[in-house]
C-alpha positions as a Python dict, from the first residue, in 0.01 Angstrom:
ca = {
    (1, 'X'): (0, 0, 0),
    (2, 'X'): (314, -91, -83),
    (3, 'X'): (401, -495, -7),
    (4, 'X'): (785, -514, 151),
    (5, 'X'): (1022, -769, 200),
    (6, 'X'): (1315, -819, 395),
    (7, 'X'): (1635, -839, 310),
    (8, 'X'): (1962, -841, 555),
    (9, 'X'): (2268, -675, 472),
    (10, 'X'): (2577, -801, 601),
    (11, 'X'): (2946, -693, 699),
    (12, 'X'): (3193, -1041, 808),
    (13, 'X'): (3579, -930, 881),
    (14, 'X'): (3736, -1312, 855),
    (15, 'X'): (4033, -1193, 993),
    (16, 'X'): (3902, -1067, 1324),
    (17, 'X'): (3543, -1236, 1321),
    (18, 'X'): (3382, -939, 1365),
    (19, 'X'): (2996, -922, 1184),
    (20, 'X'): (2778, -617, 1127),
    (21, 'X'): (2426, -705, 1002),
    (22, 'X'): (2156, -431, 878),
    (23, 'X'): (1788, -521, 791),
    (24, 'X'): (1689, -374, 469),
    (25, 'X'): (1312, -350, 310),
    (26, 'X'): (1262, -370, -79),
    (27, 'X'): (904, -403, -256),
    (28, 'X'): (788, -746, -271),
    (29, 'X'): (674, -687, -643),
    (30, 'X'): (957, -543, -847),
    (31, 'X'): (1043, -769, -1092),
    (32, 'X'): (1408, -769, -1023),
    (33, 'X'): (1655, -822, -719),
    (34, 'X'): (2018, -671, -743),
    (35, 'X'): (2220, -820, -487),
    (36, 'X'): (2613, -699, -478),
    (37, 'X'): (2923, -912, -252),
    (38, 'X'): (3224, -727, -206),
    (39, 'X'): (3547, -952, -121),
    (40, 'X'): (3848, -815, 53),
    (41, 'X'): (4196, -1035, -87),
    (42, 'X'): (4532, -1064, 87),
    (43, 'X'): (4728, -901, -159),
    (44, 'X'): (5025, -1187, -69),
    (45, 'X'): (4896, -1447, 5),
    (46, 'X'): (4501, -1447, -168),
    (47, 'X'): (4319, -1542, 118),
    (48, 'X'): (3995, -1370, 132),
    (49, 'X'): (3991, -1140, 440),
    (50, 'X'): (3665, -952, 419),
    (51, 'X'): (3323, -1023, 265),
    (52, 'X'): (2992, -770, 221),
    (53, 'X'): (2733, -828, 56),
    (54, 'X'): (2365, -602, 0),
    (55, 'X'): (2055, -565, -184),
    (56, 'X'): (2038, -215, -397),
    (57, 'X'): (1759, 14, -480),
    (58, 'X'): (1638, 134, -807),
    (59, 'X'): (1601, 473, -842),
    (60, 'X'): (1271, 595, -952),
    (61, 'X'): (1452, 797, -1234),
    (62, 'X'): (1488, 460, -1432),
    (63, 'X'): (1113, 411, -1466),
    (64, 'X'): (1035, 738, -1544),
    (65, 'X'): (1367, 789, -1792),
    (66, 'X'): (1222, 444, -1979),
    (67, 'X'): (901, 603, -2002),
    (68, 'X'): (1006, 909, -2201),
    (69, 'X'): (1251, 689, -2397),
    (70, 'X'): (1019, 455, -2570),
    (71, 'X'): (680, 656, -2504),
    (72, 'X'): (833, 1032, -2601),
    (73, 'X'): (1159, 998, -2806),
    (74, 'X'): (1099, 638, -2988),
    (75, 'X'): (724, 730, -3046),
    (76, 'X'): (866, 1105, -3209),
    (77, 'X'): (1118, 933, -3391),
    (78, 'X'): (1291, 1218, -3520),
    (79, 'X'): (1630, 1279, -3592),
    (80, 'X'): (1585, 1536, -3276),
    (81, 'X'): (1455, 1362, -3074),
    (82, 'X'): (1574, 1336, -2696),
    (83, 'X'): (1836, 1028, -2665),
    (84, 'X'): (1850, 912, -2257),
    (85, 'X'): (2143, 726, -2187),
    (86, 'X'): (2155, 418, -1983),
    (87, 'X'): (2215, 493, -1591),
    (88, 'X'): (2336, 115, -1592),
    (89, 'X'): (2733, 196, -1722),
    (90, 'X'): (2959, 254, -1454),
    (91, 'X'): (3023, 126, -1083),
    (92, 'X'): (3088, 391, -807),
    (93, 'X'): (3197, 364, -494),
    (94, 'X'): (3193, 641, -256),
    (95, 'X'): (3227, 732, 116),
    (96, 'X'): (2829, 792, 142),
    (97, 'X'): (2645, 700, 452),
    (98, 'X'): (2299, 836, 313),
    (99, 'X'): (2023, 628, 338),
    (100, 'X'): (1874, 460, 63),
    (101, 'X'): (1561, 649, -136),
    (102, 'X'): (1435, 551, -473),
    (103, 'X'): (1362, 920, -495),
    (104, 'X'): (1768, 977, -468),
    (105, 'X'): (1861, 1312, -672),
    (106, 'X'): (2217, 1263, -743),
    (107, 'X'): (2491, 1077, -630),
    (108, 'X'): (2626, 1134, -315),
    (109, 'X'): (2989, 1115, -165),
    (110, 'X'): (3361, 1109, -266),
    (111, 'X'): (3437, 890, -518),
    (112, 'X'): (3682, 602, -375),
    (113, 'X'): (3679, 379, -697),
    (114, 'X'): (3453, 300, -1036),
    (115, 'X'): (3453, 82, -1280),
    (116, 'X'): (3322, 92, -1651),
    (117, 'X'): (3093, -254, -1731),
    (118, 'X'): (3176, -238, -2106),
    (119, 'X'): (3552, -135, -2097),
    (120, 'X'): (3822, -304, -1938),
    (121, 'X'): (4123, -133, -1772),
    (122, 'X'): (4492, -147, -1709),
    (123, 'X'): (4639, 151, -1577),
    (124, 'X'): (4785, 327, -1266),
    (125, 'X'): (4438, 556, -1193),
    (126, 'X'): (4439, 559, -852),
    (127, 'X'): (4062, 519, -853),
    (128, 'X'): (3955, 292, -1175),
    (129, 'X'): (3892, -90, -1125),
    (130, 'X'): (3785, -316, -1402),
    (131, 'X'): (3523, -547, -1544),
    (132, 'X'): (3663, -884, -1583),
    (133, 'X'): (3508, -1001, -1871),
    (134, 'X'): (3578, -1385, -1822),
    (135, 'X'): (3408, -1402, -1532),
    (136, 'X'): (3121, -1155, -1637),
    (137, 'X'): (2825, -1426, -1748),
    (138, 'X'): (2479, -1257, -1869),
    (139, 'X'): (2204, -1504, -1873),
    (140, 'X'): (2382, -1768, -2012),
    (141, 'X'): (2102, -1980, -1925),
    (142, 'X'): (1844, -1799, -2003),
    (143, 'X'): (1691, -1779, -1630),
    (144, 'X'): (1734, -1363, -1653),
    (145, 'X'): (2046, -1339, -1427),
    (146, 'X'): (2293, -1095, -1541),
    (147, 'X'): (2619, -1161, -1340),
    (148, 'X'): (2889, -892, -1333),
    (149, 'X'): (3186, -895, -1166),
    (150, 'X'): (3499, -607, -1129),
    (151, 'X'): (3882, -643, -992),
    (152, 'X'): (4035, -339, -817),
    (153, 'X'): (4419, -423, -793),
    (154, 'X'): (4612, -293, -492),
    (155, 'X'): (4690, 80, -633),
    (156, 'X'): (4310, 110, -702),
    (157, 'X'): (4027, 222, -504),
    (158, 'X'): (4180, 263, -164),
    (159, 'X'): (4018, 420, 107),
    (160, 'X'): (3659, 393, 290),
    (161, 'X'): (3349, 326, 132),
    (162, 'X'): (3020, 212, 252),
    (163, 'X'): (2800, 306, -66),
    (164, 'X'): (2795, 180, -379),
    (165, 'X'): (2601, 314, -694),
    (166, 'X'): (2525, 277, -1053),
    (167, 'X'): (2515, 539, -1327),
    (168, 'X'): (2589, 667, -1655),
    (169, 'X'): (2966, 759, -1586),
    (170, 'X'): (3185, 868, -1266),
    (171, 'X'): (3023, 1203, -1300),
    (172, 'X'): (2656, 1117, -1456),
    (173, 'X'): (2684, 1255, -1799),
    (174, 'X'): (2593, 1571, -1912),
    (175, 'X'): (2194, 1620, -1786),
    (176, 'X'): (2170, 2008, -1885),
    (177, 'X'): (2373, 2325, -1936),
    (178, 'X'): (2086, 2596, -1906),
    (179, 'X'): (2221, 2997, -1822),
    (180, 'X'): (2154, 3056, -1487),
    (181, 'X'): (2256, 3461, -1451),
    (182, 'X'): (2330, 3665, -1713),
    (183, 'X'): (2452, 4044, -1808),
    (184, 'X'): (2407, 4240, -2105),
    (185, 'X'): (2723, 4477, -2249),
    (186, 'X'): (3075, 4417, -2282),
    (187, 'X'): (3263, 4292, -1974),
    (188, 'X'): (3606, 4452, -1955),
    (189, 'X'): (3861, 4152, -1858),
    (190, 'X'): (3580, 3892, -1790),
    (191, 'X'): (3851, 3637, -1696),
    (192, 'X'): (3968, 3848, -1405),
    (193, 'X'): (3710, 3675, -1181),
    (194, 'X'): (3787, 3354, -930),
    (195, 'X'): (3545, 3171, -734),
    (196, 'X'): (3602, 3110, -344),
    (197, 'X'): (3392, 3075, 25),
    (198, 'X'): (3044, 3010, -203),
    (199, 'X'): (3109, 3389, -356),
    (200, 'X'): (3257, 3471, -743),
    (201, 'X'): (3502, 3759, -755),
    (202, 'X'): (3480, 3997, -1000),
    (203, 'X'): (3846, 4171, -1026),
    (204, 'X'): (3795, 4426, -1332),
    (205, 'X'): (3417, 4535, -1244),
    (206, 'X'): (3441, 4546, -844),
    (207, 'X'): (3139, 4290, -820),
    (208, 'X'): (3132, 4007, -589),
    (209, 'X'): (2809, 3779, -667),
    (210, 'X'): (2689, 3497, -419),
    (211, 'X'): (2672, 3102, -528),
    (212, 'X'): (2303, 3136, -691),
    (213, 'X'): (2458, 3426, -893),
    (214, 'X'): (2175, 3677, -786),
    (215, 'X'): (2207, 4069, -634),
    (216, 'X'): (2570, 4158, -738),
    (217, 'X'): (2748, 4371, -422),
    (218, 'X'): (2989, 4620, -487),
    (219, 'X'): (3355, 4505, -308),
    (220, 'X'): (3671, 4666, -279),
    (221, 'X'): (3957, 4442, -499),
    (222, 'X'): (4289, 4473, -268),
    (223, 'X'): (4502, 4724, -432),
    (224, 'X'): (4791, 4428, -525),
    (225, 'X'): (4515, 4203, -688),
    (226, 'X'): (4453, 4551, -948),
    (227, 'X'): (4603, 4650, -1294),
    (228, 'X'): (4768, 4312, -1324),
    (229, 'X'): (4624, 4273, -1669),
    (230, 'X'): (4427, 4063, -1873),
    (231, 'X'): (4502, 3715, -1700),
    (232, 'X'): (4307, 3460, -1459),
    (233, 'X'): (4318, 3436, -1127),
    (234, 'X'): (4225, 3113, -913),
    (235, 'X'): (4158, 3002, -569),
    (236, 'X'): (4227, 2692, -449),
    (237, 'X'): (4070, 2706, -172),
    (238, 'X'): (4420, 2743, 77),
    (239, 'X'): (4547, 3005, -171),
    (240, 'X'): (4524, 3271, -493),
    (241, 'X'): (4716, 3203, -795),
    (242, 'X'): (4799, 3451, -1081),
    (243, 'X'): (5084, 3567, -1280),
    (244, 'X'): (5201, 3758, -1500),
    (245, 'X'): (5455, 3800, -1828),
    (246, 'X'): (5740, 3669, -1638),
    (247, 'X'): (5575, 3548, -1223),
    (248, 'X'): (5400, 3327, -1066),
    (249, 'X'): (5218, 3479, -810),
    (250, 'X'): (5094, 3329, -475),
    (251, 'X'): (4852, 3510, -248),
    (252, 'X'): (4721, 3411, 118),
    (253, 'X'): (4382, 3276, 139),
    (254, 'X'): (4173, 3637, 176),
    (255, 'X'): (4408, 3746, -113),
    (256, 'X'): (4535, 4028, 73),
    (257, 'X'): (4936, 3950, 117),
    (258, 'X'): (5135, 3858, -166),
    (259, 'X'): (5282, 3507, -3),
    (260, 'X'): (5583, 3509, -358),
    (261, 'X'): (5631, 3599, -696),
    (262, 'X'): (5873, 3327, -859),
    (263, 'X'): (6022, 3347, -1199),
    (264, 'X'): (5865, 3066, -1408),
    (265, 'X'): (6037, 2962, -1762),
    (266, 'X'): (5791, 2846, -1999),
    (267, 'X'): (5851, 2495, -2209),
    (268, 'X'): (6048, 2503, -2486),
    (269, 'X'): (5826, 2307, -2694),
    (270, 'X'): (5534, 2588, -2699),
    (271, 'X'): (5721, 2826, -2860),
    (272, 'X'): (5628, 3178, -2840),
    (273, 'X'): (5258, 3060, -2659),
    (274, 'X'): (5153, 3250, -2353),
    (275, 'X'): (4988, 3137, -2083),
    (276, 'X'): (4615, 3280, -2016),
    (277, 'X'): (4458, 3034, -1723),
    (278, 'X'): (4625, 2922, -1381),
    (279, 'X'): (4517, 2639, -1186),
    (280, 'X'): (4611, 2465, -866),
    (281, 'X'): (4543, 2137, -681),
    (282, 'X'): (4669, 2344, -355),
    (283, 'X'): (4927, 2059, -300),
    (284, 'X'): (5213, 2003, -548),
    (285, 'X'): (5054, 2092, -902),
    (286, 'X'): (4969, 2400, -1140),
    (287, 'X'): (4857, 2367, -1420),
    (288, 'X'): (4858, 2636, -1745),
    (289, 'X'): (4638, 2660, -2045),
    (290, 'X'): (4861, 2823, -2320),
    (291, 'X'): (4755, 3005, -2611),
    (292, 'X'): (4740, 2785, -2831),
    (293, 'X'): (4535, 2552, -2610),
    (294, 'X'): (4794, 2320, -2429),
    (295, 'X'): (4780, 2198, -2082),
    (296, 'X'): (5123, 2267, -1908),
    (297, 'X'): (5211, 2081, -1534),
    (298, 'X'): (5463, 2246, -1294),
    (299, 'X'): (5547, 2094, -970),
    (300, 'X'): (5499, 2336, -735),
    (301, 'X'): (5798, 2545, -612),
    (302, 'X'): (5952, 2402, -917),
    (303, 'X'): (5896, 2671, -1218),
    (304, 'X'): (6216, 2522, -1456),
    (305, 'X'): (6018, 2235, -1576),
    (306, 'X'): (5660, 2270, -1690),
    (307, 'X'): (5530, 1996, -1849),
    (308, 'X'): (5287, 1994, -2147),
    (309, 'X'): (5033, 1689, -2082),
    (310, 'X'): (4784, 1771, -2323),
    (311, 'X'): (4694, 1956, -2607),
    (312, 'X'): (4337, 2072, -2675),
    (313, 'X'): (4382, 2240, -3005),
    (314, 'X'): (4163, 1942, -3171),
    (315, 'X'): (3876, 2085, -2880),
    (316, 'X'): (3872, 2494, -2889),
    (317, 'X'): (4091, 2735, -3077),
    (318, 'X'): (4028, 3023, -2822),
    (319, 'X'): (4292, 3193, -2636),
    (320, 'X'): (3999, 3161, -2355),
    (321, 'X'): (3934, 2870, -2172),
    (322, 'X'): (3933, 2768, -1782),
    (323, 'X'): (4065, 2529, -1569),
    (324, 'X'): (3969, 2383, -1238),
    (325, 'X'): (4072, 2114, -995),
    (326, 'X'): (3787, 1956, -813),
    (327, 'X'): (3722, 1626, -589),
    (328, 'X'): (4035, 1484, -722),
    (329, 'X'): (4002, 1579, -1147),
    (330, 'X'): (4109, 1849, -1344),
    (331, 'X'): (3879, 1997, -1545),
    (332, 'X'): (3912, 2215, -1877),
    (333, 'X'): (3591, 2412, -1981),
    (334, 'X'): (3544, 2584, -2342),
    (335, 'X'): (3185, 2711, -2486),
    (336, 'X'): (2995, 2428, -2433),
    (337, 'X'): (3230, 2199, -2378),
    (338, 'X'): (3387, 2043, -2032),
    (339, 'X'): (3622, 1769, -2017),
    (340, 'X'): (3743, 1587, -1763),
    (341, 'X'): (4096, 1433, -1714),
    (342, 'X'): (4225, 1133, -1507),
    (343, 'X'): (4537, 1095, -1334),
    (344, 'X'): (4723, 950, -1651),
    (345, 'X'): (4628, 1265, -1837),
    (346, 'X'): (4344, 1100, -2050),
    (347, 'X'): (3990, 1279, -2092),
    (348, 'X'): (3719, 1032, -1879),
    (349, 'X'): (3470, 1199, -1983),
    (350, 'X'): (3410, 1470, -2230),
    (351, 'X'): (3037, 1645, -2172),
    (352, 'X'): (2940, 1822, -2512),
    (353, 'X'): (2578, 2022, -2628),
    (354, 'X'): (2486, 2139, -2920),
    (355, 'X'): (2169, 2373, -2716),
    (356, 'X'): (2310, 2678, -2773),
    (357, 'X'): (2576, 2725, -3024),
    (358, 'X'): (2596, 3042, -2973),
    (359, 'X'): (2808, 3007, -2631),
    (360, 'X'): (3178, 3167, -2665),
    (361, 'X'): (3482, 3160, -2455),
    (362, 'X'): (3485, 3056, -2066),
    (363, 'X'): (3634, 3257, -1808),
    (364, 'X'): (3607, 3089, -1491),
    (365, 'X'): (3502, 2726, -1382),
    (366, 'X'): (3287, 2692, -1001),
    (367, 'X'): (3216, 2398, -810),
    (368, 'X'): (2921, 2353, -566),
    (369, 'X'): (3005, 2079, -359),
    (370, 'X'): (2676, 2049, -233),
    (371, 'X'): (2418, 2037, -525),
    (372, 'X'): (2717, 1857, -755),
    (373, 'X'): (2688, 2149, -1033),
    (374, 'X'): (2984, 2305, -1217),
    (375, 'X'): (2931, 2650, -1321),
    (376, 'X'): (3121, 2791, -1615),
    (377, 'X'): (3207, 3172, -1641),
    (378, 'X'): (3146, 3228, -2048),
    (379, 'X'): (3018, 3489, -2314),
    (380, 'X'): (2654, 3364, -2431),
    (381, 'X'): (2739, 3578, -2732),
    (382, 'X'): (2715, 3901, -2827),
    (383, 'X'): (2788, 4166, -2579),
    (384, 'X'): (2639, 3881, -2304),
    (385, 'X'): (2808, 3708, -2034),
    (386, 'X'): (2697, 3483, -1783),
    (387, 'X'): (2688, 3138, -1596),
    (388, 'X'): (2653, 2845, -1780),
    (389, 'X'): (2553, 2554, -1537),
    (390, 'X'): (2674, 2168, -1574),
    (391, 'X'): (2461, 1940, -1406),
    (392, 'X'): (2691, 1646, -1348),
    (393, 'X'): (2581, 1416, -1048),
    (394, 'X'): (2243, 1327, -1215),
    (395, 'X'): (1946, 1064, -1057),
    (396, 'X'): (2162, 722, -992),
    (397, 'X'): (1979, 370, -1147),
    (398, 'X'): (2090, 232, -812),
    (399, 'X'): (2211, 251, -461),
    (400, 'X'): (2345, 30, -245),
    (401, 'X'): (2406, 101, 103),
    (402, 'X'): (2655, -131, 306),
    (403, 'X'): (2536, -290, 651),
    (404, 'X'): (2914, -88, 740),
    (405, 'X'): (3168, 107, 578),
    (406, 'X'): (3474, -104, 390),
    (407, 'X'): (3856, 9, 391),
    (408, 'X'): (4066, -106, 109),
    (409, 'X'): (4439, -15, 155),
    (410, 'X'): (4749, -103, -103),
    (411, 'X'): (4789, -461, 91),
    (412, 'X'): (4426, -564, -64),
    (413, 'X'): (4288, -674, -421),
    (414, 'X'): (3946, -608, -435),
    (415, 'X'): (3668, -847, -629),
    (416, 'X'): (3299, -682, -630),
    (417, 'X'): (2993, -929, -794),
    (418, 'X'): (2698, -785, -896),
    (419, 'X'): (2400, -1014, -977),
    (420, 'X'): (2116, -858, -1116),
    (421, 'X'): (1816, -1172, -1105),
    (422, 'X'): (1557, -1013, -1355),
    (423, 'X'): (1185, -1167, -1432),
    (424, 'X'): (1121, -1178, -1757),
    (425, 'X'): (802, -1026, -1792),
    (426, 'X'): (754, -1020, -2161),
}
């Protein structure tokens, strides 16, 4: 049996005096004890106004991922052989009341803020902190006690958070991309098809499919969704998007009234590109993919003055790619490729495989909100189509549960200090 410990968890506004205290149990025999504070800073004046501080759990994951490292892949030793990247690189915080399990699958939540422990920051991402390096110290005296500590300034990381975790980037990094449905022959206008409700629409074959992909139903495209040619279609969730050679077209949310069809004029520095994907953050942004593989922003409502923030030429060279806006990012998907962009326009995280080179042009990105898997639309070569599955919210190496949830707003600098005290066992 299992010997435990206790540990107590603790929430102290200084402003108002109000405390919130949580017992916690953790194994008596792990040879390490991760203990984060949090501290709350008057943007003005620097007084500390809020202090939390808790003891994390290791996910399981890390044992059994340094197992396979040194027992499979180092033992192998082949220029193949399976490389597992460290769960210990980035700093999440998210919304996340779950309770803590070292059996954890993935990481739960919306992300409020992260930080990278390698890579310092300045920026205007509304999310990304930093490591501060001078104050970082990792056993300096040779006791095992690896001290990190992070600054979010006051654009960064505001909201409510109660959980904090750590893994291998803000979305874990690329675990698997396996096909999870397939169909043989040609598809006629395979990017005609839009995800929305947990269902994928199929415009040019009449299909709807539900979210595991299995037993295909026939449905009935509304007549003003047909014969509007070969372009892509998305759903934002409040609304449709698609245009055409001249429109950009806005449909209600059951994509049965046209809502308007605006004239759009096209930047002058793509030349004679064409657009091929739409995408919206059903707010204030679209976004294009043009032929030539540049990203183009229009404000909503405001079709005069796209934008091009990006070019992916370097990336794919298809004419078929997909976009998708999801739990704050934009998202660009090609083969077996899927990046992902922050607010300044900058790819965060780029998730490549080389498994199946064989994969061709996407279609259509999908989110599951639930299981934290991106599915991509794409040809698995010839004369096959099917869903490509991105695994992104992978086991965490830790989780850290708060005795009660934290608010951060613009009047606050944030410090988190993360001390991992680690017995040296060899």
């Amino acid at each position: 049996m299992t010997k435990l410990r206790e540990t107590i968890a603790y929430n102290k506004d200084l402003i108002t005096g109000i405390e919130t205290f949580k017992k916690k149990y953790k194994s008596a025999d792990a040879p390490m004890i991760n203990i984060m504070t949090v501290e709350l800073f008057d943007a003005v004046t620097g007084e500390k106004v809020y202090e939390a501080k808790a003891e994390n759990v290791v996910n399981n994951y890390v044992a059994k991922m340094a197992y396979m490292d040194f027992y499979y892949s180092k033992l192998k030793g082949r220029v193949d052989s399976v490389g597992y990247i460290p769960p210990w690189q980035v700093l999440v915080l998210t919304d996340s009341m779950q309770t803590e399990s070292p059996d954890t699958p993935y990481m739960g939540g919306t992300v409020i803020g992260w930080a990278n422990k390698d890579v310092s920051y300045i920026g205007t991402d509304s999310l990304r902190g930093t490591v501060n390096l001078s104050e970082t110290a990792l056993d300096v005296n040779n006791d095992g006690l690896l001290h990190y500590v992070f600054d979010f300034p006051t654009n960064a990381a505001n909201g409510t958070f109660q959980t904090v975790w750590w893994n291998s980037s803000i979305l874990a990094p690329l675990i698997s991309i396996r096909p999870v449905w397939e169909s043989y022959g040609a598809m006629i206008y395979t990017d005609l098809v839009f995800y929305y409700n947990g269902n994928i629409y199929n415009v040019s074959k009449s299909l709807k499919y539900n979210s595991d992909m299995s037993n295909p139903v026939s449905w009935t495209p509304p007549a003003i969704l047909v014969g509007v040619g070969n372009v892509n279609y998305y759903h934002d969730g409040s609304n449709l998007w698609t245009f055409d050679a001249t429109n950009i077209k806005k449909y209600s949310a059951d994509f049965t009234t046209l809502i308007s069809s605006t004239i759009y004029t096209r930047p002058t520095s793509i030349g004679s590109e064409l657009f091929k994907c739409i995408c919206s953050n059903s707010s204030d942004t679209l976004w294009f993919i043009t032929s030539a593989s540049k990203i183009v922003k229009y404000n909503i409502g405001s079709y005069t003055n796209g934008t091009v923030i990006k070019d992916m030429l370097s990336y794919s060279n298809s004419p078929y790619r997909a976009l998708m806006y999801w739990s704050g990012k934009l998202y660009y998907g090609y083969k077996n490729m899927l990046a992902e962009f922050d607010s300044d326009n900058n790819i965060t995280n780029l998730f490549v495989t080389p498994q199946d080179s064989s994969y061709g042009c996407a279609y259509a990105l999908m989110a599951d909100n639930v299981n934290h898997i991106i599915y991509e639309f794409c040809s698995l070569g010839t004369n096959r189509y099917g869903i490509v599955a991105y695994i992104l919210y992978g086991p965490p190496a830790a989780q850290n549960l708060l005795a009660a949830a934290v608010t951060k707003t613009a009047t606050n600098t944030m410090k988190i200090q993360y001390d991992f005290q680690i017995q040296k066992v060899l």
